[in-house]
Backbone as numpy.savetxt, mean C-alpha at the origin, in Angstrom:
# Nx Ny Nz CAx CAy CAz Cx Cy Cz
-6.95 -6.87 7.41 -7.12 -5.84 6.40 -8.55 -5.80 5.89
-9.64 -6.63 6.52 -10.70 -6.91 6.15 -11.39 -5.52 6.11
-11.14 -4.92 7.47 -11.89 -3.30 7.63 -11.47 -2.57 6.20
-10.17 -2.60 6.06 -9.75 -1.42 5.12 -10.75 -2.01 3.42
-10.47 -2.75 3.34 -11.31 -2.94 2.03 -12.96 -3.22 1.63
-13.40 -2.96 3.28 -14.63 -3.14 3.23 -14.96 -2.05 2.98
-14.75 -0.79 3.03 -15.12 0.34 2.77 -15.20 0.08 1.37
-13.95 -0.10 0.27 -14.02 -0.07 -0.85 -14.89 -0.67 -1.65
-15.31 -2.40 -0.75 -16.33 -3.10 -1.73 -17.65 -2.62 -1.29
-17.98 -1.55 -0.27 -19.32 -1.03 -0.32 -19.34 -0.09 -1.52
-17.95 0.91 -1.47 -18.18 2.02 -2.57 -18.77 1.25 -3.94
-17.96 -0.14 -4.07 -17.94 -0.94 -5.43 -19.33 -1.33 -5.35
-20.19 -1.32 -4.71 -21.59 -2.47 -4.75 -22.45 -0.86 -4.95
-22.27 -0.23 -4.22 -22.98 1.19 -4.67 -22.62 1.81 -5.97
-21.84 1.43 -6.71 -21.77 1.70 -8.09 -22.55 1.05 -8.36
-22.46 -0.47 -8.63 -23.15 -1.56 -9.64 -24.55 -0.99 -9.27
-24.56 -0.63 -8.09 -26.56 -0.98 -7.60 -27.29 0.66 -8.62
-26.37 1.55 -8.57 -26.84 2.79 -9.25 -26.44 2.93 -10.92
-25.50 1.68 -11.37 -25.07 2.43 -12.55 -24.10 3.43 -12.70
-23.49 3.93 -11.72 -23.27 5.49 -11.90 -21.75 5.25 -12.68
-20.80 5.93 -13.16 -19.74 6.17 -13.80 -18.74 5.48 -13.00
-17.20 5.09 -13.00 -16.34 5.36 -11.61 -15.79 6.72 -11.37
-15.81 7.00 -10.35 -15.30 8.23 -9.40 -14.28 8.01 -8.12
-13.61 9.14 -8.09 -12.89 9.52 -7.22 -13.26 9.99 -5.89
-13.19 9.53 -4.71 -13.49 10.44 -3.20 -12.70 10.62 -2.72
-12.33 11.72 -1.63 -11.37 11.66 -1.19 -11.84 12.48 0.26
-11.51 11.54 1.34 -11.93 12.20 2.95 -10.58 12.52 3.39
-10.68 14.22 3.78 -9.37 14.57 4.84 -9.63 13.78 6.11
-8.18 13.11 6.33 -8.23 12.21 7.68 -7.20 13.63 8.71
-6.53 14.09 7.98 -5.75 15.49 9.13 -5.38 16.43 8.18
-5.15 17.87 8.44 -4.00 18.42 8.11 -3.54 19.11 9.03
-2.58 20.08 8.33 -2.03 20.97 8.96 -1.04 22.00 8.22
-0.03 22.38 8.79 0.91 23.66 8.11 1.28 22.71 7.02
1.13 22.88 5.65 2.11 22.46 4.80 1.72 21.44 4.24
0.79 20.29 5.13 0.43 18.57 5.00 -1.01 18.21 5.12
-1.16 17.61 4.37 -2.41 17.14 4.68 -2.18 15.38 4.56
-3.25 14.63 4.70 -3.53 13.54 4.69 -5.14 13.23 4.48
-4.93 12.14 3.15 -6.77 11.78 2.80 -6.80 10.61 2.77
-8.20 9.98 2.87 -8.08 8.67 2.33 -9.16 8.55 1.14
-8.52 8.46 -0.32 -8.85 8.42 -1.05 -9.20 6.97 -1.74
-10.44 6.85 -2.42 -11.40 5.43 -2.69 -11.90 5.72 -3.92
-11.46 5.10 -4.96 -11.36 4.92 -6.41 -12.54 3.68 -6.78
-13.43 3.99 -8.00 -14.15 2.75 -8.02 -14.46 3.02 -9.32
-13.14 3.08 -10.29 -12.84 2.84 -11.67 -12.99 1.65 -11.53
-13.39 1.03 -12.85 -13.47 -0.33 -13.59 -12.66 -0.18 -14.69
-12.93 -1.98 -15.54 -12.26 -1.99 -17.03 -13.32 -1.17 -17.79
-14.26 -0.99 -17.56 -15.20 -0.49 -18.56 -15.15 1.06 -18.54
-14.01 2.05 -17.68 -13.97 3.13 -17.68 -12.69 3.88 -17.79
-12.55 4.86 -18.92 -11.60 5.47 -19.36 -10.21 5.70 -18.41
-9.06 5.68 -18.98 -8.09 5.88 -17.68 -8.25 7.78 -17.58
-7.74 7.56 -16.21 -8.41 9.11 -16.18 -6.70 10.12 -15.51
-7.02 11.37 -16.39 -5.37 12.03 -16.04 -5.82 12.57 -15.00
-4.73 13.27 -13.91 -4.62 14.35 -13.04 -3.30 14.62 -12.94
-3.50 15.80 -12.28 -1.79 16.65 -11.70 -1.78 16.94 -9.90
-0.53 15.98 -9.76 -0.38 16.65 -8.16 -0.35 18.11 -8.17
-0.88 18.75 -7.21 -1.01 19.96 -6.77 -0.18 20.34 -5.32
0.48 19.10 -5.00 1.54 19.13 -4.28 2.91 17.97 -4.15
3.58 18.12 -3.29 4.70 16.54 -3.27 3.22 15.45 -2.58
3.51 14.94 -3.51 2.85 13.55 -2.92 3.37 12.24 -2.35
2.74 11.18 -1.49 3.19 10.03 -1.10 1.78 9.48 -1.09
1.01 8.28 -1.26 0.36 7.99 -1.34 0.37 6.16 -0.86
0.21 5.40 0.08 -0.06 4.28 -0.03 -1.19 3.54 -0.01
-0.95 2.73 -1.00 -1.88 1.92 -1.56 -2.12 0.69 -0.83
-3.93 0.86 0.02 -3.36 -0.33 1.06 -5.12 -1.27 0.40
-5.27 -1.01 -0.48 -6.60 -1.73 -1.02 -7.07 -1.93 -2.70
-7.01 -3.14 -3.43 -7.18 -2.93 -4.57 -6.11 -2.41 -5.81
-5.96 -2.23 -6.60 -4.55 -2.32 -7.73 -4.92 -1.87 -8.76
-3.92 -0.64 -9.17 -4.16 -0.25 -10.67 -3.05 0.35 -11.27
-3.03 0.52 -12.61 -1.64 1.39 -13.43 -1.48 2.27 -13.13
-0.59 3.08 -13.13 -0.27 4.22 -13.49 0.86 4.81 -14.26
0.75 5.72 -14.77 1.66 6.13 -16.14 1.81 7.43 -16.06
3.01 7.77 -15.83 3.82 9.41 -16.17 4.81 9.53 -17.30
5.49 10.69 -17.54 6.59 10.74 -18.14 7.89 9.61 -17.82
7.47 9.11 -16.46 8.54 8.26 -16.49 8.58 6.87 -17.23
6.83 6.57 -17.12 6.81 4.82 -17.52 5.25 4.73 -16.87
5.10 3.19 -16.36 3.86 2.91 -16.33 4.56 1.48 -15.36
3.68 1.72 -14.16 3.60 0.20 -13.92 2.69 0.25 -12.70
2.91 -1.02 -12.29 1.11 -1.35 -11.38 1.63 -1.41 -9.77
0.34 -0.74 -9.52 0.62 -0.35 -8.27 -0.27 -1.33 -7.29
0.28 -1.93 -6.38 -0.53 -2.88 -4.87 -0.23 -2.48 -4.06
-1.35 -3.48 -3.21 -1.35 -2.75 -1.71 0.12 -2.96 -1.35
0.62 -2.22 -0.34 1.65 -2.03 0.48 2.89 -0.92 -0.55
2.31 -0.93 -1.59 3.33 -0.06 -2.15 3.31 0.99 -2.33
4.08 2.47 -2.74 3.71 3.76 -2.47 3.93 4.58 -3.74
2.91 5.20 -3.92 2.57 6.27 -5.62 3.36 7.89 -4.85
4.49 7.91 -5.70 5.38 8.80 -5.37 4.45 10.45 -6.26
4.64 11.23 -6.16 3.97 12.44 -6.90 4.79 13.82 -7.22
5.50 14.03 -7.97 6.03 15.31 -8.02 5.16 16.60 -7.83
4.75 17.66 -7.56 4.56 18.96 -7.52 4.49 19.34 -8.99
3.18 19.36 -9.39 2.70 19.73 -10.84 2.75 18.40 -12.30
3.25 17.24 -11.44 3.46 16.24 -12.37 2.12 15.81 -12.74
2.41 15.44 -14.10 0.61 14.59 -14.33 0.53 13.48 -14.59
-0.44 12.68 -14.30 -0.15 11.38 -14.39 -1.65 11.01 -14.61
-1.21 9.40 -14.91 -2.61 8.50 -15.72 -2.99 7.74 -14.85
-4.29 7.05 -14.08 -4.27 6.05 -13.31 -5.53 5.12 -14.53
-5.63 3.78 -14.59 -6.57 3.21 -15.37 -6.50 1.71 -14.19
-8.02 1.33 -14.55 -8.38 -0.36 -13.79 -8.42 -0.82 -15.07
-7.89 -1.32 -16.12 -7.75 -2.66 -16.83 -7.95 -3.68 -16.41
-7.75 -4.37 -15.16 -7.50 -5.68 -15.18 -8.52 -6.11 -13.40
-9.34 -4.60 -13.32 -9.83 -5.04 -11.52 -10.40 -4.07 -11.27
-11.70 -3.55 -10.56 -12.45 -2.16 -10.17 -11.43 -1.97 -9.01
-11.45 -0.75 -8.62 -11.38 -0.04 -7.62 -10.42 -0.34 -6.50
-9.55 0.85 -5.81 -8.34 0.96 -5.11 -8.97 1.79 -3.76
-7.97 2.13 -3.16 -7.92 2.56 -1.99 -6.58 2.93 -1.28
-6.61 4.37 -1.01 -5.15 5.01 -1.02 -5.29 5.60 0.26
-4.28 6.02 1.12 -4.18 7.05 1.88 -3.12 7.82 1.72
-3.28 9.08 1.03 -2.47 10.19 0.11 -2.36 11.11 1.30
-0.72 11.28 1.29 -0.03 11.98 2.10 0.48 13.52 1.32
-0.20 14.49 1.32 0.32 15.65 0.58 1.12 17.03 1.01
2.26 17.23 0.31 3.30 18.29 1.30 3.23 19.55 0.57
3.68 20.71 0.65 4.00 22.11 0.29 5.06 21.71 0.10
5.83 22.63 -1.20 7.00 22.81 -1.82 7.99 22.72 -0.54
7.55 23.97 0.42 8.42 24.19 1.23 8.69 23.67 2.62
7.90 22.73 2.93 7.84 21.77 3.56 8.62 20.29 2.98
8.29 19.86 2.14 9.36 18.66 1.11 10.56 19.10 1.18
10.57 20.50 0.61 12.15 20.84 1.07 12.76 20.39 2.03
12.51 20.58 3.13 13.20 20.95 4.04 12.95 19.18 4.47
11.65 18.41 4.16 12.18 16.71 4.67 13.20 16.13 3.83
13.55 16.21 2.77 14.44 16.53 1.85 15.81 16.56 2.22
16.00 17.82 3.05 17.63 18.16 3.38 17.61 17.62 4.55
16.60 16.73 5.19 16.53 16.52 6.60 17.12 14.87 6.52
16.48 14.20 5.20 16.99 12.88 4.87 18.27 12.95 3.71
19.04 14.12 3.85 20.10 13.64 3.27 20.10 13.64 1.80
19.13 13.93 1.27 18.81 13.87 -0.34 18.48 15.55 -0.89
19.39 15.36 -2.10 19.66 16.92 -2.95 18.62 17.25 -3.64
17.80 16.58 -4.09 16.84 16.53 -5.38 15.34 16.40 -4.74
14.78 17.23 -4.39 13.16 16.54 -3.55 12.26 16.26 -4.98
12.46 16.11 -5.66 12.22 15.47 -7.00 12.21 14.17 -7.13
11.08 13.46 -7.23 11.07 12.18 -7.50 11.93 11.62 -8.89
12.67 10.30 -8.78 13.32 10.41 -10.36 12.16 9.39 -10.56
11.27 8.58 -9.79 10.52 7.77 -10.30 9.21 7.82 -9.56
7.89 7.21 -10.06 7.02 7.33 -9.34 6.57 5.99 -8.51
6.79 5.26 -8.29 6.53 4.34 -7.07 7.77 3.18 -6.71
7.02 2.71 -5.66 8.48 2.51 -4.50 7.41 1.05 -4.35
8.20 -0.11 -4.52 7.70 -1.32 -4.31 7.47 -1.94 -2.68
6.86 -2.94 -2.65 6.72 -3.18 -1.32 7.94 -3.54 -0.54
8.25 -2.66 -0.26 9.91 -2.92 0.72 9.80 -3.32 2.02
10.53 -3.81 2.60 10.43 -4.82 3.78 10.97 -3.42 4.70
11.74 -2.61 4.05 12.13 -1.46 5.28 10.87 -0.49 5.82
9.90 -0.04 4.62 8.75 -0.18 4.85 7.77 -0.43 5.82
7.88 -1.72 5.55 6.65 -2.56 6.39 5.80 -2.10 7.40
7.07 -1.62 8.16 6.53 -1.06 9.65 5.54 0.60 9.82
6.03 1.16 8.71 5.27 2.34 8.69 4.00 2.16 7.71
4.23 1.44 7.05 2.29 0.82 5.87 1.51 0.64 6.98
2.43 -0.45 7.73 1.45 -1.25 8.57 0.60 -0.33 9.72
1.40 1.02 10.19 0.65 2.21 11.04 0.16 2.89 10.58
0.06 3.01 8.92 -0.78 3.87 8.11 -2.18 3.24 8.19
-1.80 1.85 7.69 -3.40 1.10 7.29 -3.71 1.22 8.99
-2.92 1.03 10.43 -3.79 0.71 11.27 -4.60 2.61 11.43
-3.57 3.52 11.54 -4.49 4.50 11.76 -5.61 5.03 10.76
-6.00 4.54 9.31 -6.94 4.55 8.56 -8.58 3.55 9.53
-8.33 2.28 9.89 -9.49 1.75 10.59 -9.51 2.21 12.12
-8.68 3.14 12.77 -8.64 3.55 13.85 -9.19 5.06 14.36
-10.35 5.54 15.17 -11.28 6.47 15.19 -10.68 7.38 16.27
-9.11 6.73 16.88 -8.79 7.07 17.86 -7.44 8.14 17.54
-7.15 8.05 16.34 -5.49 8.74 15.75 -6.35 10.06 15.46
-5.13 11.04 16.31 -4.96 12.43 16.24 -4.68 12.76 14.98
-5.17 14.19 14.80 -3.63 15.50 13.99 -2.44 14.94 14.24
-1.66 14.97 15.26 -0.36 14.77 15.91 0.23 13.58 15.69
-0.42 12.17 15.44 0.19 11.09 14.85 0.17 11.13 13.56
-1.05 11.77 12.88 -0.80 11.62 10.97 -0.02 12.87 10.99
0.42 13.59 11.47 1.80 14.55 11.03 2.47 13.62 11.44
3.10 12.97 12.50 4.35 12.60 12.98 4.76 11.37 11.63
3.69 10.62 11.15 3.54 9.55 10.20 4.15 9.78 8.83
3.43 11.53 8.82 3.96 12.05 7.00 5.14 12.67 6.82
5.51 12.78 8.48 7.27 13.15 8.39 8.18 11.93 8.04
7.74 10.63 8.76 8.50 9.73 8.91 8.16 8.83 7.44
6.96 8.88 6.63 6.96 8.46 6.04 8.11 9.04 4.47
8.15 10.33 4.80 9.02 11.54 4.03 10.51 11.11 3.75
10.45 10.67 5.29 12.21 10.77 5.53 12.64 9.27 5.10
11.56 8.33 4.93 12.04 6.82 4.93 11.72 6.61 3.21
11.16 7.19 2.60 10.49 7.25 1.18 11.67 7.97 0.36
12.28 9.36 0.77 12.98 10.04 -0.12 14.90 9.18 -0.47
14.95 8.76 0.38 16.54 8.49 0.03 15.96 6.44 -0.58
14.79 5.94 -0.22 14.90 5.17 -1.05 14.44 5.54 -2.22
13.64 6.46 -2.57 13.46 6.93 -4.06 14.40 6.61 -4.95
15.15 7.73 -4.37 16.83 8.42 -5.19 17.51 7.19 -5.27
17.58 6.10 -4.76 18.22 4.88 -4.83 17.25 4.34 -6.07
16.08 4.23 -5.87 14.83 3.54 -7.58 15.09 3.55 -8.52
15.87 2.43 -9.45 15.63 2.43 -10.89 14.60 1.89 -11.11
14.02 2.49 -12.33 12.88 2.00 -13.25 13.00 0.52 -13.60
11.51 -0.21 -13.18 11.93 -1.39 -13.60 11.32 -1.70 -14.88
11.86 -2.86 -15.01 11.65 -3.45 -16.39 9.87 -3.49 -17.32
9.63 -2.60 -18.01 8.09 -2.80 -18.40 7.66 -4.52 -18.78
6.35 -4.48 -19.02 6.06 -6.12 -18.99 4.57 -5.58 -20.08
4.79 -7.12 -20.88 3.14 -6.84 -21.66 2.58 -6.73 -20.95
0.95 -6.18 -21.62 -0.50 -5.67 -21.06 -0.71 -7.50 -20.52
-0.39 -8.76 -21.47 -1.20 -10.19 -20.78 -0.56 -10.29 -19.57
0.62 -9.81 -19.13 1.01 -10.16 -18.35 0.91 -9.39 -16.78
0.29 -8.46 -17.30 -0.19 -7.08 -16.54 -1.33 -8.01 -15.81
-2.16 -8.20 -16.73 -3.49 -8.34 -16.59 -3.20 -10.15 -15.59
-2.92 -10.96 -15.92 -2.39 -12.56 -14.83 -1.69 -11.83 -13.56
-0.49 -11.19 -13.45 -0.37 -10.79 -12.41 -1.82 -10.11 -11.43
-2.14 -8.98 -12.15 -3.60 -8.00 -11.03 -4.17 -9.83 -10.94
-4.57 -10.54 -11.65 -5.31 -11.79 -10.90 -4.90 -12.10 -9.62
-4.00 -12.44 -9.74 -3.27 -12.89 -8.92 -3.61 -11.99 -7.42
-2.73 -10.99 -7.81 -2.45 -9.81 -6.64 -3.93 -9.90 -5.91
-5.05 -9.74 -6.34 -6.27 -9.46 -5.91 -6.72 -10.89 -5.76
-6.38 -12.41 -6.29 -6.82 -13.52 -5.41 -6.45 -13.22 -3.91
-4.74 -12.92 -3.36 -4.16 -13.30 -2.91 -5.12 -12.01 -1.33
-5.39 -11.17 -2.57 -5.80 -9.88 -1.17 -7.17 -9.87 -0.68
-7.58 -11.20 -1.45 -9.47 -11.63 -0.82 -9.30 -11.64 0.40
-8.36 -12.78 0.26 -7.66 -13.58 1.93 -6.45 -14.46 1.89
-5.64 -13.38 2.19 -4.19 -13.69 2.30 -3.69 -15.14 3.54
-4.87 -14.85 4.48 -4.40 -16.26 4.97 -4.97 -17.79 4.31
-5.42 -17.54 3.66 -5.68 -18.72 2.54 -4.29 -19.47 2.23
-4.46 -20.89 2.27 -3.33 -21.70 1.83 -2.69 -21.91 0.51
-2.07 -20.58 -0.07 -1.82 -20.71 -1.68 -0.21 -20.95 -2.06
-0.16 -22.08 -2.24 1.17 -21.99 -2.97 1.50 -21.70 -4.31
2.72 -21.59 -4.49 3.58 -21.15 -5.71 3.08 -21.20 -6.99
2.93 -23.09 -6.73 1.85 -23.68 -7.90 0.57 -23.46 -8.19
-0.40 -23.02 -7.26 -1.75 -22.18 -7.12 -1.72 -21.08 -7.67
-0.70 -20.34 -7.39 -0.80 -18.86 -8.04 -0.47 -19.05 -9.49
0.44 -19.86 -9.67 1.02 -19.91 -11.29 -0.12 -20.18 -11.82
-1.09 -21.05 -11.25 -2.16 -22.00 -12.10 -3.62 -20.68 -12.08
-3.65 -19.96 -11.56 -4.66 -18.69 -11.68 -4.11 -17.71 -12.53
-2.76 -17.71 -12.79 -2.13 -16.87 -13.54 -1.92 -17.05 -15.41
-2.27 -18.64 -14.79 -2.13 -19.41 -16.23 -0.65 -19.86 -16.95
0.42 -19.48 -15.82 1.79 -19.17 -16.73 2.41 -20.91 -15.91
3.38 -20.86 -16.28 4.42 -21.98 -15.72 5.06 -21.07 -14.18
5.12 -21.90 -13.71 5.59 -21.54 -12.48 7.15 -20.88 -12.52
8.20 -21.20 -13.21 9.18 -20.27 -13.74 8.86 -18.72 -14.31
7.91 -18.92 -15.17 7.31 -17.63 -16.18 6.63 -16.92 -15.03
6.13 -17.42 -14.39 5.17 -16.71 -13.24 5.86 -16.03 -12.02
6.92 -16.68 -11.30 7.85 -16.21 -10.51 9.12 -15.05 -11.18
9.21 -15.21 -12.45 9.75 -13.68 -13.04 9.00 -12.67 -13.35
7.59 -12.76 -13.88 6.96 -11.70 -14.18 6.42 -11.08 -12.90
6.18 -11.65 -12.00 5.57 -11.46 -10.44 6.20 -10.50 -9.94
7.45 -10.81 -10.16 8.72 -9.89 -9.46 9.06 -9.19 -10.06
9.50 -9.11 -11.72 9.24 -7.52 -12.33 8.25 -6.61 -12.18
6.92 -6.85 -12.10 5.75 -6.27 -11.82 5.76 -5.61 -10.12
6.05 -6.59 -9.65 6.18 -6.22 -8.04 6.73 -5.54 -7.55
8.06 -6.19 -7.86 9.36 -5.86 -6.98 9.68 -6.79 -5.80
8.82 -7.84 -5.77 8.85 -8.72 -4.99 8.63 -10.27 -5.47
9.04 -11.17 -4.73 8.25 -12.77 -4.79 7.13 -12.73 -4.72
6.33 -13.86 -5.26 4.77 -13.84 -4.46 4.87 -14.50 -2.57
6.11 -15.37 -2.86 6.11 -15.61 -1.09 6.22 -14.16 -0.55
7.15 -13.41 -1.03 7.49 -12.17 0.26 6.29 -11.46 0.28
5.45 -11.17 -0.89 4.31 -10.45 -0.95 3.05 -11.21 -0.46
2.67 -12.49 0.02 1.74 -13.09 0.64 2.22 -12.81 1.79
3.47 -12.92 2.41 3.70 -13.10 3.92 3.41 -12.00 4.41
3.97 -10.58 3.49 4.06 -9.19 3.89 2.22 -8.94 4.32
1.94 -9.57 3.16 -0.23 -9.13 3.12 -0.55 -9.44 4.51
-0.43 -11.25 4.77 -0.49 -11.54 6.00 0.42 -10.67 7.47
1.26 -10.32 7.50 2.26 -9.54 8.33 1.30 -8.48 8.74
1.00 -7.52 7.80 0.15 -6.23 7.61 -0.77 -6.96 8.50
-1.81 -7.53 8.16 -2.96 -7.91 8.67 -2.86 -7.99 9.90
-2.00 -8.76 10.25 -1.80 -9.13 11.94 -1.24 -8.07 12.66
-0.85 -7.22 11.96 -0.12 -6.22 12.62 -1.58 -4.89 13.39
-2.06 -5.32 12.01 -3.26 -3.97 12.38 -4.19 -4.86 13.43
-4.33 -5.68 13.59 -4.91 -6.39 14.59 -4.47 -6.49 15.42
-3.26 -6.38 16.06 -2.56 -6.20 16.81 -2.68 -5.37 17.84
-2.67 -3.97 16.76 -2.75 -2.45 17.05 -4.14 -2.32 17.77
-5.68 -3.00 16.67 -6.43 -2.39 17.30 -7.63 -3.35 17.91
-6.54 -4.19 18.46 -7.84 -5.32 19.11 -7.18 -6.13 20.34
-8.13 -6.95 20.83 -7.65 -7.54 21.92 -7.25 -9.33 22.02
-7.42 -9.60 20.89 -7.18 -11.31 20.46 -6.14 -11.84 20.81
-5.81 -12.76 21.25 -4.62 -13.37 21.75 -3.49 -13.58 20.36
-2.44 -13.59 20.78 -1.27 -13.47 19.68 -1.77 -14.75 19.24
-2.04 -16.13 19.48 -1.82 -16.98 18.91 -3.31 -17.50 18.13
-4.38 -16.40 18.58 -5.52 -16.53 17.19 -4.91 -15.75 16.32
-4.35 -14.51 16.17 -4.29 -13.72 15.20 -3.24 -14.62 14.65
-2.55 -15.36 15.04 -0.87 -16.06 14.36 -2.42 -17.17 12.95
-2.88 -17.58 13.85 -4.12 -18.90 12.82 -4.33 -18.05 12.30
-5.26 -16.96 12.55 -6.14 -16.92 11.81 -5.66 -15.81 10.14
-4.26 -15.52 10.54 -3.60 -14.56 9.29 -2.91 -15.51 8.49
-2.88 -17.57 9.06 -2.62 -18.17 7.58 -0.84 -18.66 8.53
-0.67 -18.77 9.58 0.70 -18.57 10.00 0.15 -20.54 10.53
0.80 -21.23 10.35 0.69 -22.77 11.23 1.20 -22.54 12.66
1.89 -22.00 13.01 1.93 -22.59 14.44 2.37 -20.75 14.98
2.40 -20.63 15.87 2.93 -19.02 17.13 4.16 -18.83 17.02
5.14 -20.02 16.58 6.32 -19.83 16.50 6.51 -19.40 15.00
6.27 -19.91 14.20 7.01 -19.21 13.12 6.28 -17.98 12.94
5.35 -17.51 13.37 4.71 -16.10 13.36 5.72 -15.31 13.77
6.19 -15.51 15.05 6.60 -14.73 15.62 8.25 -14.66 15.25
8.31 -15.57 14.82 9.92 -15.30 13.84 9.43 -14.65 12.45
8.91 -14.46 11.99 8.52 -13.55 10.50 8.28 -12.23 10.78
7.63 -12.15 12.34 7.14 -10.92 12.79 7.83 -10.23 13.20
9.25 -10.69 13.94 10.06 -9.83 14.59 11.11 -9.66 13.26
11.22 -10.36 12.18 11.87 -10.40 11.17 11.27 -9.20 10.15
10.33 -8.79 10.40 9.63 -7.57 9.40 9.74 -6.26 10.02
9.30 -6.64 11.42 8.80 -5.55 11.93 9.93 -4.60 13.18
10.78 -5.97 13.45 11.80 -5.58 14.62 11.67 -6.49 15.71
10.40 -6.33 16.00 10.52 -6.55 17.64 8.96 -7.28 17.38
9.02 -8.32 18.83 7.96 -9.18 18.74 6.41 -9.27 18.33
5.69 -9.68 18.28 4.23 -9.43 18.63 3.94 -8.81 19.80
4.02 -8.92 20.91 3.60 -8.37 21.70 4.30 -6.96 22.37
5.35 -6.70 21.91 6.25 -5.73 22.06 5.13 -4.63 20.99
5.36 -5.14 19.59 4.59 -4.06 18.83 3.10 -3.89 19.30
2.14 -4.71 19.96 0.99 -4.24 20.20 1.18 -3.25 21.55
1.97 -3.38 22.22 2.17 -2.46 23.22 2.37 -0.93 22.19
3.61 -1.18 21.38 4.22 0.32 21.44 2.82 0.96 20.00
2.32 0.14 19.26 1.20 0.54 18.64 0.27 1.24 18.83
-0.10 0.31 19.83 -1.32 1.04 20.59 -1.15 2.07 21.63
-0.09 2.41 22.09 0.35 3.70 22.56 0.21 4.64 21.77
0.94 4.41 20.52 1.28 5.08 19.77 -0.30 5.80 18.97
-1.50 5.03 18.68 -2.35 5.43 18.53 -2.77 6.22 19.36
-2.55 6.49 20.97 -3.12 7.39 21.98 -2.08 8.47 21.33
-0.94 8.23 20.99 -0.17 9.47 21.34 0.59 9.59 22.43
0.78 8.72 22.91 1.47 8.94 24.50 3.07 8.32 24.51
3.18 8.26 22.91 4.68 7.66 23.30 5.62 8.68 23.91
């Protein structure tokens, strides 16, 4: 995931070096009838106002770099990599960095009448979000992980980021409608978790246990493993393994390293338990997914 956030800590070092405010960019990576797709690079700080906007269409957005709030009519809670900023059609919403500069999104955007119809296609009455984000889900996994690879990849068509914002549509809407709101959490506790989240996303294959994270977090390792997971929606194990998972996956996709450097070097001890976590996330083996990946980046499936 090193590519994907290197973009962001250049945007971040070109702030500091100019002074300038934080701002919003946003590069079309495709569109088409109805959809578009951007990859949008945020390089708000604590020192800068939270700032409103309104979708101007259905949105999906995943967050594959960097962490911040966000707050609608529904609530407020914090958004990390692997997880997805849901958007109603005219909804407005707050994003603020309290606790960390700058994110990194790739925002998937639909027409009314296009959502519709992915909508009645997945089985769901309401193309209305009842909530705005969707935690890092393990059902997931597999489609983050082809988002972030076709974001560092120079080789993905029009034709795969449509095929991506359908599938991401159809796998996003009926777990929505399933989303209750979770539990809010104080601002201190806001602020120890983003520590955390952003130690863990320097370099996820780093050797951090339970007790490491509690002790950067400052909390007891009980206090720390509940607030982690209200905030999340996850463990910090499932959410280190997932970081690492991601990583290897996009390496997978767009390189030629042998399965058993990428197993070291994403933090995994030995090829075997890689490859049991891997086929456990993703389906099917390491080397099965770099095949159908990297097809899949030509387009030739």
């Amino acid at each position: 995931m090193a590519k994907i956030a290197v973009e962001l800590e250049h945007a971040l070092a070109r702030r500091a070096k100019d002074g300038s405010p934080g701002a919003l960019t946003a590069r079309m990576l495709a569109q088409g009838d109805g959809w578009t797709v951007e990859d949008v690079v945020c390089t708000s700080g604590p020192r800068d106002r939270p700032y409103e906007e309104r979708h101007v269409c259905y949105r999906i957005a995943v967050v594959v770099a960097g962490s911040f709030q966000c707050q609608t009519e529904f609530g407020r809670a914090l958004m990390t990599p692997g997880s997805l900023l849901l958007g109603n059609f005219g909804q407005c919403f707050e994003c603020g960095h309290e606790h960390g500069s700058g994110d990194r999104c790739v925002s998937f955007g639909y027409s009314p009448g296009l959502f519709e119809g992915l909508a009645q296609s997945a089985g769901v009455r309401s193309i209305d979000f009842r909530y705005f984000r969707l935690p890092l889900l393990g059902e997931l996994a597999s489609l983050v992980a082809h988002v972030c690879t076709g974001l560092v990849s120079p080789n993905l068509n029009a034709a795969r980021w449509e095929e991506l914002s359908i599938q991401l549509a159809g796998q996003a809407l009926p777990r929505a409608a399933e989303t209750s709101r979770p539990e809010t959490a104080p601002p201190s506790s806001v602020a120890r978790v983003s520590r955390v989240i952003r130690l863990i996303d320097r370099d996820p294959s780093a050797q951090l246990s339970l007790r490491d994270l509690a002790r950067e977090a400052r909390l007891s390792v009980y206090h720390f493993l509940r607030v982690f997971e209200r905030l999340t929606g996850v463990t910090p194990h499932q959410y280190l393994r997932r970081a690492r998972l991601r990583n290897a996956a996009v390496r997978l996709a767009t390189g030629r390293e042998r399965v058993l450097d990428i197993a070291l070097d994403c933090g995994f001890g030995d090829v075997t338990r890689f490859n049991h976590a891997f086929r456990a996330e993703f389906g099917m083996s390491p080397r099965h997914y770099r095949s159908y990946a990297s097809r899949a980046i030509r387009f030739d499936l």
